[in-house]
DSSP file (Angstrom, degrees, kcal/mol; ACC not computed):
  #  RESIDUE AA STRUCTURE BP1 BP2  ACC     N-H-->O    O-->H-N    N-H-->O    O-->H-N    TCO  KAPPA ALPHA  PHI   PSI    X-CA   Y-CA   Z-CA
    1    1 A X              0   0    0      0, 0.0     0, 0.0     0, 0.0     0, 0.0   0.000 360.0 360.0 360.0 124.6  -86.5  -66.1  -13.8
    2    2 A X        -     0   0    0      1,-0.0     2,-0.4     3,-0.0    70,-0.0   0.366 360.0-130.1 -24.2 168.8  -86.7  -63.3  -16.5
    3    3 A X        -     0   0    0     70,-0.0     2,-0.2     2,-0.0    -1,-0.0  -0.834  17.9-121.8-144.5 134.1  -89.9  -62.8  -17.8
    4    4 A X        -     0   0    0     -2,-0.4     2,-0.6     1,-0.1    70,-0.2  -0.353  20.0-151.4 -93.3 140.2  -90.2  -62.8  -21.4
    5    5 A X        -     0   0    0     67,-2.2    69,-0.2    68,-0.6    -1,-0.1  -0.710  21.5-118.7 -99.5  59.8  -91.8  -59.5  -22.9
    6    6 A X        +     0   0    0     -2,-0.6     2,-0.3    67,-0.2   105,-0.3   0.443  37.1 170.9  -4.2 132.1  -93.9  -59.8  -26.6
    7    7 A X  E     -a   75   0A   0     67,-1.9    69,-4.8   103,-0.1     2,-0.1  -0.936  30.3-120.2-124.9 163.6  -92.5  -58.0  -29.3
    8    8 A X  E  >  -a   76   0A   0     -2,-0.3     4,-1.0    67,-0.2     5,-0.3  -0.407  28.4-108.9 -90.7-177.1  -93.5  -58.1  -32.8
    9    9 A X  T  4 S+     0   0    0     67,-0.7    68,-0.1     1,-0.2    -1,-0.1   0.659 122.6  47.3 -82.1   8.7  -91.0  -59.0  -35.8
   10   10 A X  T  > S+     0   0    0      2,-0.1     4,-1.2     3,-0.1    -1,-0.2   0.568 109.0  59.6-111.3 -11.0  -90.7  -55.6  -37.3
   11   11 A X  T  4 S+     0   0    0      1,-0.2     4,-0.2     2,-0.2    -2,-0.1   0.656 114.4  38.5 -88.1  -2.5  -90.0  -54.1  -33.2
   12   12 A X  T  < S+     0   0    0     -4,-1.0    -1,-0.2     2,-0.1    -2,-0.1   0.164 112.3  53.5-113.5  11.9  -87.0  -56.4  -33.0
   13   13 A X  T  4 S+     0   0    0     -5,-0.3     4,-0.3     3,-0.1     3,-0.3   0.896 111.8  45.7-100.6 -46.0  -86.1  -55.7  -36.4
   14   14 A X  S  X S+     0   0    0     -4,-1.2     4,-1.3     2,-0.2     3,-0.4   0.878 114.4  46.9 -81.8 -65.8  -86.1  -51.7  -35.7
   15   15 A X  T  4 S+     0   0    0      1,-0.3     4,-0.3    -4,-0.2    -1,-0.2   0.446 113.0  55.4 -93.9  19.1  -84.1  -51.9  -32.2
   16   16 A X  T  > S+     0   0    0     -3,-0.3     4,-1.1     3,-0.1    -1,-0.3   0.555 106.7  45.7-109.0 -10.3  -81.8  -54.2  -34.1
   17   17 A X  T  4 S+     0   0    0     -3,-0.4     4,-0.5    -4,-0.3    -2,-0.2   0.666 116.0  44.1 -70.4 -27.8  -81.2  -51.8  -36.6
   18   18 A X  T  X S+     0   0    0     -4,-1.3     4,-2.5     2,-0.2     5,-0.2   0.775 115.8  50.1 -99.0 -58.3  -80.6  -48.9  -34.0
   19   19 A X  H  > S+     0   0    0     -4,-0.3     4,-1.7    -5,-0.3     3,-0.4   0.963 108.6  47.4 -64.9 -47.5  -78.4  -51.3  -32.0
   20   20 A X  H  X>S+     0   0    0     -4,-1.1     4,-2.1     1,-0.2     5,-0.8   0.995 118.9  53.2 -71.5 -58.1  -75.9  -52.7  -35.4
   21   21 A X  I  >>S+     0   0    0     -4,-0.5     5,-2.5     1,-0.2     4,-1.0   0.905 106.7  48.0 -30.8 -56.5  -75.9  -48.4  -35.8
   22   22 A X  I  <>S+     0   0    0     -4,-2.5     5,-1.1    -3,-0.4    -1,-0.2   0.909 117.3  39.0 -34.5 -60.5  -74.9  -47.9  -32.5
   23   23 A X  I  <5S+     0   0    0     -4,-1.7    -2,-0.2    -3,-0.2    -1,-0.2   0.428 124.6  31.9 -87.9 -18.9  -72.2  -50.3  -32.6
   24   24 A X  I  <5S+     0   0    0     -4,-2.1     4,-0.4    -3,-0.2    -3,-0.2   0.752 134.4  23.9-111.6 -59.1  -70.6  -49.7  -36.3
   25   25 A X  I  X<S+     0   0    0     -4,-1.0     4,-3.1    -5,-0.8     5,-0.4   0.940 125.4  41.0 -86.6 -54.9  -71.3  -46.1  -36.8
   26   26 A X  I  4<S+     0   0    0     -5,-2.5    -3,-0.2     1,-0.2     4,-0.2   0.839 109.2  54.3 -43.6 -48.8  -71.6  -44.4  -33.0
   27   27 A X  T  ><S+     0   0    0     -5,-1.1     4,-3.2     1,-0.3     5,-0.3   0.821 107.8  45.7 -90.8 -45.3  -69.1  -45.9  -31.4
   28   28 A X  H  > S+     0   0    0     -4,-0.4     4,-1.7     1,-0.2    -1,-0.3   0.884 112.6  50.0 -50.4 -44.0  -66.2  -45.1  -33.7
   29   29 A X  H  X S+     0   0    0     -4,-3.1     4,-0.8     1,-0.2    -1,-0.2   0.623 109.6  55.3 -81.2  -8.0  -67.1  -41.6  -34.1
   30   30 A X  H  > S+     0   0    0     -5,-0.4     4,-0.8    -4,-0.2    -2,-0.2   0.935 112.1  36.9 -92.6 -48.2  -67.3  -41.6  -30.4
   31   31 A X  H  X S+     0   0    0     -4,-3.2     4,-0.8     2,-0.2    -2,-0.2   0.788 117.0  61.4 -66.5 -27.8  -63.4  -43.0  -29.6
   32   32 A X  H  X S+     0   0    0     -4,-1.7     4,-3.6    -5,-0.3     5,-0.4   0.952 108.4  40.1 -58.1 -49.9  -62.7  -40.7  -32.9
   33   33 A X  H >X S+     0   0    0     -4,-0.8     4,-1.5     2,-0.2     3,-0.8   0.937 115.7  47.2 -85.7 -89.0  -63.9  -37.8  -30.8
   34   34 A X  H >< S+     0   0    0     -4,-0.8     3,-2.1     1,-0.2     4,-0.5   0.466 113.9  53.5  29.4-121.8  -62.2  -38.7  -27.2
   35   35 A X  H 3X S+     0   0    0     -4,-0.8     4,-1.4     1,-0.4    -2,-0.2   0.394 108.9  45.1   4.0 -76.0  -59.1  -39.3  -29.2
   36   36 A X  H <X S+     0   0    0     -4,-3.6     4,-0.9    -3,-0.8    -1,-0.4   0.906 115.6  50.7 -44.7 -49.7  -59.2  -35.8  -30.9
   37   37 A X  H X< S+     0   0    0     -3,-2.1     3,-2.4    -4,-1.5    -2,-0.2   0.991 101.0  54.7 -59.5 -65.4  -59.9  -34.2  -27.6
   38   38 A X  H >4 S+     0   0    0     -4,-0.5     3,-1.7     1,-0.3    -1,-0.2   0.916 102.1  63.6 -63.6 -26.7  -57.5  -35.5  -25.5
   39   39 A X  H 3< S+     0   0    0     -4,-1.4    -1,-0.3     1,-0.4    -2,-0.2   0.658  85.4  66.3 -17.8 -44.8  -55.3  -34.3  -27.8
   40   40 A X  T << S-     0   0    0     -3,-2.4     2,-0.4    -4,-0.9    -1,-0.4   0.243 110.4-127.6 -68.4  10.0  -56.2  -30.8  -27.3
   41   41 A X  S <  S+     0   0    0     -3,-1.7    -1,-0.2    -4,-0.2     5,-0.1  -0.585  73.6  55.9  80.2-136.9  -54.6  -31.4  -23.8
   42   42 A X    >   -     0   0    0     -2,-0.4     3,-0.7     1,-0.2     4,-0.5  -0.331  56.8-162.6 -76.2 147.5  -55.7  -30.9  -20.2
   43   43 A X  T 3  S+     0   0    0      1,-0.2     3,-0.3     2,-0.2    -1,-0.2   0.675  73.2  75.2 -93.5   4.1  -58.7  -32.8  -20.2
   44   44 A X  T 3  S+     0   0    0      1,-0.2    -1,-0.2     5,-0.1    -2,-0.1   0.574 111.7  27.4 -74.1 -18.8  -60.2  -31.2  -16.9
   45   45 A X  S <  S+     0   0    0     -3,-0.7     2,-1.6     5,-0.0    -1,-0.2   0.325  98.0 123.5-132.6 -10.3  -61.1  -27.9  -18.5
   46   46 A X     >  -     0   0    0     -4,-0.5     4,-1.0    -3,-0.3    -5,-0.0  -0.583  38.4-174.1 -66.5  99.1  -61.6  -29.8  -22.1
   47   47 A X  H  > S+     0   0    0     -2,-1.6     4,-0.9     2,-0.2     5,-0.2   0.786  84.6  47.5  -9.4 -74.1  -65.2  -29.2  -23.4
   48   48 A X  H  > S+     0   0    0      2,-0.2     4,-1.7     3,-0.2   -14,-0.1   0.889 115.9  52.5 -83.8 -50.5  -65.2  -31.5  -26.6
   49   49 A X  H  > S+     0   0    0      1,-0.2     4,-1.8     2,-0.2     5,-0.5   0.992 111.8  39.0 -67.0 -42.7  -63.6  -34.3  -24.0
   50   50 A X  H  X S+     0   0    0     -4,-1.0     4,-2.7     2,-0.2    -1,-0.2   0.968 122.0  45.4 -66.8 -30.3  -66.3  -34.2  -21.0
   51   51 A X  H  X S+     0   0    0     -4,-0.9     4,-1.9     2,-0.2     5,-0.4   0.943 112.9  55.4 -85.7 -67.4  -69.5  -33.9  -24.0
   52   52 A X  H >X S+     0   0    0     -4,-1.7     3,-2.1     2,-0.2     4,-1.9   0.880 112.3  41.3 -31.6 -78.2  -67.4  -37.0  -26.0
   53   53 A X  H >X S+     0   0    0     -4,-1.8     3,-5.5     1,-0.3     4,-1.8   0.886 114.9  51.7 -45.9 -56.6  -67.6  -39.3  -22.7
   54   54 A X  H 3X S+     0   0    0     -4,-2.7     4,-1.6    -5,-0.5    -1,-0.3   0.742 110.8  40.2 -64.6  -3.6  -70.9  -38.3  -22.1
   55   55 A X  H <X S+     0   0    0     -3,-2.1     4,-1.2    -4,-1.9    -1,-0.3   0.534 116.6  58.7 -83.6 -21.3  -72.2  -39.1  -25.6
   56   56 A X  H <X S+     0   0    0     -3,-5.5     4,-1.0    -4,-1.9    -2,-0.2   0.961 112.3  40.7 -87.5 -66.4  -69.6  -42.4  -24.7
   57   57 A X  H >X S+     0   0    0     -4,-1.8     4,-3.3    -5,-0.3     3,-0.8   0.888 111.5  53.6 -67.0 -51.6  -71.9  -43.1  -21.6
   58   58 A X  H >X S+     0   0    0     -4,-1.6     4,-3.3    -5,-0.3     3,-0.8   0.954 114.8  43.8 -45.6 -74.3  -75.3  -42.5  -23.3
   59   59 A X  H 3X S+     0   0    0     -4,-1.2     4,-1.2     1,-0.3    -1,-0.2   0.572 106.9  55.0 -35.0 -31.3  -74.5  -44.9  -25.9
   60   60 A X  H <X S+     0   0    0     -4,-1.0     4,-1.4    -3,-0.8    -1,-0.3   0.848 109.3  51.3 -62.1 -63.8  -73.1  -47.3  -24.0
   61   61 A X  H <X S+     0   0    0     -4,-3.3     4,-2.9    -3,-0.8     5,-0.3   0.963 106.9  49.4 -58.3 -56.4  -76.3  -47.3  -22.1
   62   62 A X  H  X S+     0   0    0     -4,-3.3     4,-2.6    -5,-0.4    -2,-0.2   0.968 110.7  54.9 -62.3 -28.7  -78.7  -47.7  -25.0
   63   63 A X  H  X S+     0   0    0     -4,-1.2     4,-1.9    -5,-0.3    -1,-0.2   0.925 110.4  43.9 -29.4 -68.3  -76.7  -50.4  -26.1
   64   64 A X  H  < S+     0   0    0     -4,-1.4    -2,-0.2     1,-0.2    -1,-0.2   0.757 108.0  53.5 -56.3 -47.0  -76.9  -52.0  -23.2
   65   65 A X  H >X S+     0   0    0     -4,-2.9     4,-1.2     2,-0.2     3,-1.0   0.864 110.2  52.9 -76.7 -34.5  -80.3  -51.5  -22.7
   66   66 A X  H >X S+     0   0    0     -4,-2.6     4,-2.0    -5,-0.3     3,-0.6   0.926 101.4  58.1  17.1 -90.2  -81.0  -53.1  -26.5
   67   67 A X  H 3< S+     0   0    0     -4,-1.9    -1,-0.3     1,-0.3     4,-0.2   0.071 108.9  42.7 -76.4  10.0  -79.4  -55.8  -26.0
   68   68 A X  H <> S+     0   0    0     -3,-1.0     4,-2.9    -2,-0.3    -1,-0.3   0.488 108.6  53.9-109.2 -23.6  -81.4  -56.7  -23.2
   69   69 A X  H X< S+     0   0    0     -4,-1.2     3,-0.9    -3,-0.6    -2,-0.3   0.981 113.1  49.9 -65.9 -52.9  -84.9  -55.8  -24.4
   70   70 A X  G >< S+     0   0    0     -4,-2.0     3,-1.5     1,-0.3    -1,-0.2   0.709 110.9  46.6 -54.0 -63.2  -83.8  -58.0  -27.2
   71   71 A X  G 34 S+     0   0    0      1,-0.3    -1,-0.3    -4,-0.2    -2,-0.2   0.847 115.2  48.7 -24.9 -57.2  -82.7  -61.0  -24.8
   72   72 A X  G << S+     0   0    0     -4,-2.9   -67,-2.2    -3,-0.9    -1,-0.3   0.484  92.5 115.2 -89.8  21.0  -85.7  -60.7  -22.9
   73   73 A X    <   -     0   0    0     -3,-1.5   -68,-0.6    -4,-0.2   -67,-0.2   0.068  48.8-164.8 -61.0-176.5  -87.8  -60.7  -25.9
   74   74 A X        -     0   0    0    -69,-0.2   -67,-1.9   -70,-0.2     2,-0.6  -0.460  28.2-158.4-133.7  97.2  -90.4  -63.3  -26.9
   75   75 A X  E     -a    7   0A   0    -69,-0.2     2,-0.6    -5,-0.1   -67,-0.2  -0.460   6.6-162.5 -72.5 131.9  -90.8  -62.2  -30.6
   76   76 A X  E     -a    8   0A   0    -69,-4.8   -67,-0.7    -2,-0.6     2,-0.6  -0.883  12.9-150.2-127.7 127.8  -93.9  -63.2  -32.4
   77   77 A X    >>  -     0   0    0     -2,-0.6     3,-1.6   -69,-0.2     4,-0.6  -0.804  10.2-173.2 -78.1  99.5  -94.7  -63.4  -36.2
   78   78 A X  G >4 S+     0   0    0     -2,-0.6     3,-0.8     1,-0.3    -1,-0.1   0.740  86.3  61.6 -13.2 -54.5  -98.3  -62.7  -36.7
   79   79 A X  G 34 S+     0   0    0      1,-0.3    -1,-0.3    -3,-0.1    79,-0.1   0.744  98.8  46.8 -53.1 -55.8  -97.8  -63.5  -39.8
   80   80 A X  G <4 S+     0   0    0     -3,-1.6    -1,-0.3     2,-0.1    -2,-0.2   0.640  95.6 101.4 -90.2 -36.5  -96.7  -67.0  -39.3
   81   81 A X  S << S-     0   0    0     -3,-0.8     2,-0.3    -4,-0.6    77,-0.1   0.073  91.3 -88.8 -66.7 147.6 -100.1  -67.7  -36.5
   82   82 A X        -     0   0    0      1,-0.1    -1,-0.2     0, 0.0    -2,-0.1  -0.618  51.6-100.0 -82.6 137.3 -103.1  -69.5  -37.9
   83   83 A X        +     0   0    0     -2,-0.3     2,-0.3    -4,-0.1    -1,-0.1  -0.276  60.0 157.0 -53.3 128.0 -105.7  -66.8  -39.6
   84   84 A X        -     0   0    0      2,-0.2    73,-0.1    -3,-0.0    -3,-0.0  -0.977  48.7-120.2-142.0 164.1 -108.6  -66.0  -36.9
   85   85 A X  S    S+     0   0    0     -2,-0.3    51,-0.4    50,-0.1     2,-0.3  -0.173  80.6 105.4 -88.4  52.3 -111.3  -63.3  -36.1
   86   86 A X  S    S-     0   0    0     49,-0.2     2,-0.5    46,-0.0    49,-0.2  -0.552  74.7-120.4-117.0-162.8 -110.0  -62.8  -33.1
   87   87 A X        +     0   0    0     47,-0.3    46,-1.6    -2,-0.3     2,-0.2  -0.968  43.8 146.0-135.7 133.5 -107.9  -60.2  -31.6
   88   88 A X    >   -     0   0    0     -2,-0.5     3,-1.4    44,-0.2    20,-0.3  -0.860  55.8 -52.6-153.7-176.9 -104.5  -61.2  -30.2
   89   89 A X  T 3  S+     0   0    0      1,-0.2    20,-0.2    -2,-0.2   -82,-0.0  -0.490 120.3  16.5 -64.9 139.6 -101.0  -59.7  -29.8
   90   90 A X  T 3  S+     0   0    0     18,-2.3     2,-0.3     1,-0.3    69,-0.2   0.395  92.0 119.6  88.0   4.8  -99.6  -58.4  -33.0
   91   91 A X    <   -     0   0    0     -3,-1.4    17,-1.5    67,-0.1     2,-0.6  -0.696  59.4-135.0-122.5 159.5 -102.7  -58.3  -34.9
   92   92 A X  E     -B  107   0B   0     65,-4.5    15,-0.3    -2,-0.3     2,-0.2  -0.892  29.3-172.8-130.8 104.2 -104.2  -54.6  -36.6
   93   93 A X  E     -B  106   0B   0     13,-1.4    13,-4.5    -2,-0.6     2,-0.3  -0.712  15.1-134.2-108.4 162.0 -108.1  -54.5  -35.8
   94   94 A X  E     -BC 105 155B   0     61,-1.1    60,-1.7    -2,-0.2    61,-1.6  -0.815  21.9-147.6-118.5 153.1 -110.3  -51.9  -37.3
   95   95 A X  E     - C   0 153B   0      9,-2.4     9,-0.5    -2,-0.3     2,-0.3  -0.640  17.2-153.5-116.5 145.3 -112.5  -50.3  -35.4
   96   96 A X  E     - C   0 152B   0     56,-0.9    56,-2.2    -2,-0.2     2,-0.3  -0.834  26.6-125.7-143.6 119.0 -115.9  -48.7  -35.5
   97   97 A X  E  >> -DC 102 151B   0      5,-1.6     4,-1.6    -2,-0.3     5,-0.6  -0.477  21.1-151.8  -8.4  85.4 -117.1  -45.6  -32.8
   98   98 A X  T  45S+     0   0    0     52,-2.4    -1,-0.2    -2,-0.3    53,-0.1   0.936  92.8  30.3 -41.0 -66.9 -120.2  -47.0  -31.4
   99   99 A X  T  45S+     0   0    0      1,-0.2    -1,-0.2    51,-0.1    52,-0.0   0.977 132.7  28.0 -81.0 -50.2 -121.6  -43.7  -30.8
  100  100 A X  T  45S-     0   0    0      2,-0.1    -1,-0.2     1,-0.1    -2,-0.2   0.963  92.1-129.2 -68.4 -49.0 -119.8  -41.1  -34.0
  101  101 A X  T  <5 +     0   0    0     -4,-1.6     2,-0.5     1,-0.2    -3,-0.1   0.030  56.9 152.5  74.9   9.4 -119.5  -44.0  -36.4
  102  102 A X  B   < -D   97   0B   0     -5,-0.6    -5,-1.6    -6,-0.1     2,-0.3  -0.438  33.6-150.8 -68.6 126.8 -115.6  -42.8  -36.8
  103  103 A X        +     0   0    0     -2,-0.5     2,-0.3    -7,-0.2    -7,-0.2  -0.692  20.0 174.9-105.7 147.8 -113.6  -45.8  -37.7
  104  104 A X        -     0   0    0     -9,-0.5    -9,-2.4    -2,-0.3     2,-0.4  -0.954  20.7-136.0-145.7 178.3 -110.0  -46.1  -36.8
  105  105 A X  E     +B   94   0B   0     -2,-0.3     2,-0.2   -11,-0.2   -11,-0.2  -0.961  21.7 174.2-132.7 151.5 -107.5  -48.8  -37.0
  106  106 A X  E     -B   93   0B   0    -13,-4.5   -13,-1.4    -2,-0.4     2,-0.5  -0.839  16.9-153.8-138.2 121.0 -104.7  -50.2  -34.3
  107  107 A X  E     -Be  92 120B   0     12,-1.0    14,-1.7   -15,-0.3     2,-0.6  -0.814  22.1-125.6 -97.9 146.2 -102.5  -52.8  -34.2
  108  108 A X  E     + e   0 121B   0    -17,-1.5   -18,-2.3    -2,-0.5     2,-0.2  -0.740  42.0 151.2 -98.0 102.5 -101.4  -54.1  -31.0
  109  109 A X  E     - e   0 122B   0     12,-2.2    14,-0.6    -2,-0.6     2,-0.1  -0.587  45.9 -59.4-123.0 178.9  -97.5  -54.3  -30.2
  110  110 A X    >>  -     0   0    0     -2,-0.2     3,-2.1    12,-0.2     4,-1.9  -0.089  50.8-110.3 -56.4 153.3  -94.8  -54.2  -27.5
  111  111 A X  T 34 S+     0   0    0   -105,-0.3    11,-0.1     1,-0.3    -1,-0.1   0.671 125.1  51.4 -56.2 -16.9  -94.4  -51.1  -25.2
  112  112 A X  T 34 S+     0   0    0      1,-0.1    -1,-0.3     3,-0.0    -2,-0.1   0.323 110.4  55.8 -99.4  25.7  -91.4  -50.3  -26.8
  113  113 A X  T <4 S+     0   0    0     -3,-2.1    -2,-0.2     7,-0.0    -1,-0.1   0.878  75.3 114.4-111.3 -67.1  -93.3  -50.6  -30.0
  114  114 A X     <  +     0   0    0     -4,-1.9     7,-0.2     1,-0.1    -6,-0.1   0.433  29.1 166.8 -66.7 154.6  -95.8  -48.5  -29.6
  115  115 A X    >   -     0   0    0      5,-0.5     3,-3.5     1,-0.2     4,-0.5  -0.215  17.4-164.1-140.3  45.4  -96.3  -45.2  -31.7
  116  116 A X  G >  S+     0   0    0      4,-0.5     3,-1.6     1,-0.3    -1,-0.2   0.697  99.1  57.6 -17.5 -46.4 -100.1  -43.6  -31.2
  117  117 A X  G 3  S+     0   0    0      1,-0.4    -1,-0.3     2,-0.1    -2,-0.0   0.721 111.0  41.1 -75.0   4.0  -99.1  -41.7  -34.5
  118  118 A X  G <  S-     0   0    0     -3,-3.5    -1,-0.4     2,-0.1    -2,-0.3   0.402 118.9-110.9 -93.9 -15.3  -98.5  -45.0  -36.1
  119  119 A X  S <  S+     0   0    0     -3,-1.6   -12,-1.0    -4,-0.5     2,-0.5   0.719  74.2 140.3  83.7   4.0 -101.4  -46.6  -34.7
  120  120 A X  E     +e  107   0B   0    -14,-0.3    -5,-0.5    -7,-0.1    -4,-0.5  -0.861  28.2 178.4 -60.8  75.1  -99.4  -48.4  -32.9
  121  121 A X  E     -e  108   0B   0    -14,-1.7   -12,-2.2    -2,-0.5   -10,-0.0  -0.840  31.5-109.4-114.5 150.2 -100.7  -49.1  -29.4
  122  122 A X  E     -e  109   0B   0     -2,-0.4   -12,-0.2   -14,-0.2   -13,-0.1  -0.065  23.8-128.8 -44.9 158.3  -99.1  -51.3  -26.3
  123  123 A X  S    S+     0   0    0    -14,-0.6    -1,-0.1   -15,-0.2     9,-0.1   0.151 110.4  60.1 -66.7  -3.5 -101.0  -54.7  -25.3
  124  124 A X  S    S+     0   0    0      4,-0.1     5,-0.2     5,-0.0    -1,-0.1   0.760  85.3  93.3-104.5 -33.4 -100.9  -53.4  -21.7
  125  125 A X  S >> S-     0   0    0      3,-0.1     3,-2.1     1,-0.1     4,-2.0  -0.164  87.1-102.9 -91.5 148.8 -103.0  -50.0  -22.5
  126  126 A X  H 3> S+     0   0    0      1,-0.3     4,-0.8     2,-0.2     5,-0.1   0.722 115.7  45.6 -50.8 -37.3 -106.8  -50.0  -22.0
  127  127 A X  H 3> S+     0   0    0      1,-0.2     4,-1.2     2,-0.2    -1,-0.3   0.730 114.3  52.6 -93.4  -9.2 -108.4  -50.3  -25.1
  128  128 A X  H X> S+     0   0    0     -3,-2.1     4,-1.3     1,-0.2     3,-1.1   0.921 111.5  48.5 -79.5 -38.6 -105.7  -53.3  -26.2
  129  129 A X  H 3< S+     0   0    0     -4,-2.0    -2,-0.2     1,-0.3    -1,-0.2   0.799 109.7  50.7 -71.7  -2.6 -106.6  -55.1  -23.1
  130  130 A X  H 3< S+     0   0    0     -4,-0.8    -1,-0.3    -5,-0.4    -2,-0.2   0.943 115.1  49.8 -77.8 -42.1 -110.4  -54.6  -23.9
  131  131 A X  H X< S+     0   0    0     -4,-1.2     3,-2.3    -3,-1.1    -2,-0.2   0.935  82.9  87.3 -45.8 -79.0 -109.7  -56.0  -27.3
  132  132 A X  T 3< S+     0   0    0     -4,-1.3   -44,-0.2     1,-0.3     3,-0.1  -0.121  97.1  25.7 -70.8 153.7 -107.7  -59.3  -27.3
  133  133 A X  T 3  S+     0   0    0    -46,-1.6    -1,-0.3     1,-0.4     2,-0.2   0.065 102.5 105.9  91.9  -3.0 -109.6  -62.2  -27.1
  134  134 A X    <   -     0   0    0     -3,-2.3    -1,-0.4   -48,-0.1   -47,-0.3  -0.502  54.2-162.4 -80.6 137.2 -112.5  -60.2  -28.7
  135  135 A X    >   -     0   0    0     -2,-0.2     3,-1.5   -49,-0.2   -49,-0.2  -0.957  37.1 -53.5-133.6-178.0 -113.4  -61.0  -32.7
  136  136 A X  T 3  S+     0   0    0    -51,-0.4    18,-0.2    -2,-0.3     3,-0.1   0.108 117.2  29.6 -54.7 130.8 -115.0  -59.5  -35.1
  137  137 A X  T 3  S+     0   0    0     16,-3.4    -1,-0.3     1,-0.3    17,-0.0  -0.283  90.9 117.3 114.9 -66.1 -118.5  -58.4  -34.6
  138  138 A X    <   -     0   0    0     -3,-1.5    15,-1.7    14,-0.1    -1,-0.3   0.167  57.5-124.4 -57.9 158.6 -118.2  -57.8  -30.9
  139  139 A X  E     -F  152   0B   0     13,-0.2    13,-0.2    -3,-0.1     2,-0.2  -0.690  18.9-159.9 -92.0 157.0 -118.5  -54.5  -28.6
  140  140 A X  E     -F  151   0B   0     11,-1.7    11,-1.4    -2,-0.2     2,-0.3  -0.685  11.6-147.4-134.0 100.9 -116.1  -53.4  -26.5
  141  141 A X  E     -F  150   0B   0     -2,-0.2     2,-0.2     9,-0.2     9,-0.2  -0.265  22.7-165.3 -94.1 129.5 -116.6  -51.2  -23.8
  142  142 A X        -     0   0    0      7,-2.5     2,-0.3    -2,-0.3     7,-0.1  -0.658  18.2-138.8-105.7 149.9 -113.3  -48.9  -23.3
  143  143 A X        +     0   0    0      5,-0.2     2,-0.3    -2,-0.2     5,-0.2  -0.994  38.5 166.9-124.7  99.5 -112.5  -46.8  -20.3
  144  144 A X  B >   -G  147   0C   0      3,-1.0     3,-1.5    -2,-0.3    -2,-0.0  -0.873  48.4-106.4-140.4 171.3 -111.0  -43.4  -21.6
  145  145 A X  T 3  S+     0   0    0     -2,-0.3    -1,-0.2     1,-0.2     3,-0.1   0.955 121.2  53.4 -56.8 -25.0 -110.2  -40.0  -20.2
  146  146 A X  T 3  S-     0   0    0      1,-0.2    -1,-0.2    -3,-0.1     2,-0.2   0.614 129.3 -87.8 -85.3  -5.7 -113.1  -38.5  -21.9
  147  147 A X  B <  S-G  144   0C   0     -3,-1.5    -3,-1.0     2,-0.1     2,-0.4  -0.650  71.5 -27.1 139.9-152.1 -115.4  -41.2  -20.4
  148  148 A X        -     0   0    0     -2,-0.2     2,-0.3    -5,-0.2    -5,-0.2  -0.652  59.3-167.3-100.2 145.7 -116.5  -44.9  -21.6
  149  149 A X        -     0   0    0     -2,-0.4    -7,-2.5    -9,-0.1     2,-0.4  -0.901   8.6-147.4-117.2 136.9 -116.4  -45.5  -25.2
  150  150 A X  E     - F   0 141B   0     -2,-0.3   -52,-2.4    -9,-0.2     2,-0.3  -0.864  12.6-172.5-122.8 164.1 -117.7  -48.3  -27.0
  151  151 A X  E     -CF  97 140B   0    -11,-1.4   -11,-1.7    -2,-0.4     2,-0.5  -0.676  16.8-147.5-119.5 173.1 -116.4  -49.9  -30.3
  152  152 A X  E     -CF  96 139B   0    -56,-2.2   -56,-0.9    -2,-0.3     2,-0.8  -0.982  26.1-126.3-132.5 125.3 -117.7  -52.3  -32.4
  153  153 A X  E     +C   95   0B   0    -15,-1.7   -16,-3.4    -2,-0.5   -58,-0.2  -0.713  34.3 166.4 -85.5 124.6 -115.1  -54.5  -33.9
  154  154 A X  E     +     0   0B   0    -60,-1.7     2,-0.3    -2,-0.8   -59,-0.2   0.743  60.7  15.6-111.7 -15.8 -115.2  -54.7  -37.8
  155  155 A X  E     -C   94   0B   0    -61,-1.6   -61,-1.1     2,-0.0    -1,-0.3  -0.956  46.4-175.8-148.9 148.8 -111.7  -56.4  -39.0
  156  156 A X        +     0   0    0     -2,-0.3     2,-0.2   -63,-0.2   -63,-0.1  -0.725  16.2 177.2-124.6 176.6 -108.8  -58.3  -37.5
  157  157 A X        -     0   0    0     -2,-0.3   -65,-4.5   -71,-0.1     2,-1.0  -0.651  33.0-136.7-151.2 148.4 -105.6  -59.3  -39.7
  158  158 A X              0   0    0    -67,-0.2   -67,-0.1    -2,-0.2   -75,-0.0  -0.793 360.0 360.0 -96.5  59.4 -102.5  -60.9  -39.0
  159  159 A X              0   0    0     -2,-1.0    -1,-0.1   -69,-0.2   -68,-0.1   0.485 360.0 360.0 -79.3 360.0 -100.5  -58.6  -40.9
C-alpha cells in the first residue's frame, strides 16, 4: 500500500503547472531538437544529438516523477477545514521569539512544498512538528542548531 503524502492546494496546483509545461512546451522542443540533429548526420560524434536525449531523459524523468508525487498525493484545502486555533497541516502561524521578541510567520506544507525563503516549511522539520496540535497562546520549545528556542504562538489561519 502507497502511503499517501499531504500537500497543500496551491503545491499541487504548482507541480501541475510545471508538469502541463513539461508535456506541451518541453517535449516538442525536445523531438524538434533530436529531429534537427539527426539530421546533421552521424549521431555518434553529434553534440546537439547526445545533449537533445539527455535533456529527452531529464524530462522524461521529472515527468515521471510528477505524476507520481501527484498520484500519491493527499491534497488538503485549508481553506475548506473548520476555523480553529490550532495548528495543523496547511495552516500559516505567527510566531513570537520567546527570548528577542522577533516575530516571524510559517506556514506548514508538503516537503516538496517547502521554500524557507517563502516561509514555507515541511510538516516533518522540527519546529512544524513542535507546532501542530499546538494553538494559540501556547509555548513551544524547538530544538535548533543554535540551541533550544522557545516560541510563543500568537496566530493561526487557515489561509
Amino acid at each position: 500500500m502507497t502511503t499517501r503524502v499531504p500537500m497543500t492546494t496551491a503545491g499541487a496546483a504548482k507541480l501541475r503547472a510545471e508538469l502541463q509545461e513539461l508535456k506541451s512546451v518541453m517535449r516538442p522542443r525536445i523531438t524538434a531538437a533530436i529531429a534537427e540533429a539527426r539530421a546533421h548526420g552521424d549521431l555518434k560524434e553529434n553534440a546537439e544529438y547526445h545533449a537533445a536525449r539527455e535533456q529527452q531523459s531529464f524530462t522524461e524523468g521529472r515527468i515521471a516523477d510528477i505524476e507520481s508525487k501527484l498520484a500519491n498525493a493527499q491534497i488538503i484545502d485549508v481553506t475548506l477545514l473548520a476555523r480553529s486555533d490550532k495548528v495543523i497541516f496547511g495552516s500559516t502561524v505567527w510566531l513570537s521569539d520567546e527570548e528577542s521578541e522577533e516575530e516571524s510567520r510559517y506556514q506548514i506544507v508538503g516537503e516538496d512544498e517547502a521554500d524557507i525563503k517563502e516561509s514555507k516549511i515541511s510538516f516533518g522539520s522540527p519546529i512544524a512538528r513542535a507546532l501542530i496540535g499546538k494553538a494559540i497562546g501556547d509555548v513551544v520549545d524547538v530544538q535548533t542548531p543554535g540551541g533550544l528556542k522557545s516560541y510563543e504562538i500568537i496566530d493561526v489561519q487557515y489561509l
